[in-house]
N, C-alpha and C positions, 0 to 999 in steps of 0.2 A: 475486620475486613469485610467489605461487599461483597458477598456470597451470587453475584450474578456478573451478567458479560451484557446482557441487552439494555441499552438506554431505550431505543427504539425497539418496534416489534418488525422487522424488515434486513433483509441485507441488502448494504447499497450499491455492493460493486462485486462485478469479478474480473478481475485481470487474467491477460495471455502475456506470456513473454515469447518475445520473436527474435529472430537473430535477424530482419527486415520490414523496418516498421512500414514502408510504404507497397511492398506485398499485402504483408496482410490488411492494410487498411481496405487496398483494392480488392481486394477478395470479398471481406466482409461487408462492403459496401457495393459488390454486385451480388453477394446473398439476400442483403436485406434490402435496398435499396435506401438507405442512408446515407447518410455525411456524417463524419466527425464532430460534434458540437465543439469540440478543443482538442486543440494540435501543442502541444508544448515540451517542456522537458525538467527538467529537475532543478532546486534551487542553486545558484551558486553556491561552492564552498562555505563562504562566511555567513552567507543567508541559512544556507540548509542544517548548520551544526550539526552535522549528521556523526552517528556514531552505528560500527558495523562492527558486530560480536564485540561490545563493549567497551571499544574503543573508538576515538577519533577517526573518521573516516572522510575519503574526498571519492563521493559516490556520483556517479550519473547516468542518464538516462535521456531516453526523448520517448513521447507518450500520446499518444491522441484517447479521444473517450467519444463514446455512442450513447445518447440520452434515450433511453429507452422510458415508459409512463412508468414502470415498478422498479428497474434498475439500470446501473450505469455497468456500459462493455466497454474495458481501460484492454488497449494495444501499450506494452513496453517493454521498447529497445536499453537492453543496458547497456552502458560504456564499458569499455574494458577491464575495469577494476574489480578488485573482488567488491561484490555486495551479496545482499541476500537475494537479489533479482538474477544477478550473472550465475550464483551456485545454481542454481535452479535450470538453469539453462544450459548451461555447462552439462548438467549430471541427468535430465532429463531429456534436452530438446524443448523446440517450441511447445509452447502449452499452458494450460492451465496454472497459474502461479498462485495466487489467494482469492477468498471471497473477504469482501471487508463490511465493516459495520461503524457506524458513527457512533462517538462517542460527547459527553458531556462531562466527562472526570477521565483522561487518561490517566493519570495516577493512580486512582483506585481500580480501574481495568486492567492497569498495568500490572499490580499489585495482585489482582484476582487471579490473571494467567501464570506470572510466575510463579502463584501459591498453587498452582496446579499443577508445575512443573515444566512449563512450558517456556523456553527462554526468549529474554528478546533475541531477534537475531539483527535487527536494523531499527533507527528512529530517524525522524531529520522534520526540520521546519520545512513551508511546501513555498513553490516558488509564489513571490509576491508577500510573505510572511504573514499569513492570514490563516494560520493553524499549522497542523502537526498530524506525522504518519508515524507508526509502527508496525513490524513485524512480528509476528510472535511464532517461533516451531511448533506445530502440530501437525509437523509431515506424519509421523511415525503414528499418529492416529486419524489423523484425517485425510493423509496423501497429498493436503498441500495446506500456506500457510495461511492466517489468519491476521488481518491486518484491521487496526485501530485508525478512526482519523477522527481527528477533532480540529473544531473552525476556534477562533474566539469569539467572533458572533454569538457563538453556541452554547461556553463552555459553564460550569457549576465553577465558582468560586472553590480556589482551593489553595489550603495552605501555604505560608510561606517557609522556607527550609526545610 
């Protein structure tokens, strides 16, 4: 097993969940004086194959992001449903939800967190089918989660089955 978590020496994102994506867009874009670089929302069902605490899930969301030179500020509203974005929101409030990091093998990162005990709590294809997100619990040590994204632009050839 891969004994490390960084492909990259950087984190490339942190997300807020909001119970009003177009508050806080406006907020955060009369803080900083930015725009949005992308406004979007989560893949459809049969696109996203999304699965939430290990099973099949119909997960959604709507999302904007702020290009900043060293990282990406992700705004997301979750749908209704349970996910691992809505628990978060639910049982917190607006806030801080993960910082994420790119990946080049999610199998073997995936593999590194779970061997540290840390479970998925959400996966899914990203809208447009041009890579893949996870979650992974590290509330109970880090106060919030840790998310996985890989492109396939990107990705290390990896096994089949």
């Amino acid at each position: 097993m891969d004994r490390r978590l960084l492909d990259e020496d950087r984190i490339m994102q942190i997300c807020f969940v909001t119970d009003n994506l177009e508050k806080s867009l406006d907020s955060f874009a009369e803080l900083t004086g930015k725009t949005p670089s992308h406004i979007g929302k989560a893949a459809d069902h049969d696109e996203a194959q999304a699965h939430y605490l290990g099973k099949p899930a119909d997960v959604s969301c709507r999302l904007a992001i702020f290009k900043f030179d060293n990282i990406d500020v992700e705004f997301l509203e979750p749908g209704p449903e349970k996910s691992a974005w809505r628990d978060v929101l639910e049982e917190k409030g607006p806030g801080v939800h993960h910082i994420a990091f790119k990946t080049r093998n999610m199998t073997e990162r995936s593999k590194y967190f779970t061997g540290k005990g840390h479970r998925e709590l959400q996966r899914g294809e990203f809208d447009g089918g041009h890579g893949r997100y996870a979650y992974f619990d590290t509330i109970n040590d880090l106060g919030i989660q840790i998310e996985l994204l890989e492109w396939n632009s990107d990705m290390d050839r990896q096994p089949k089955g």
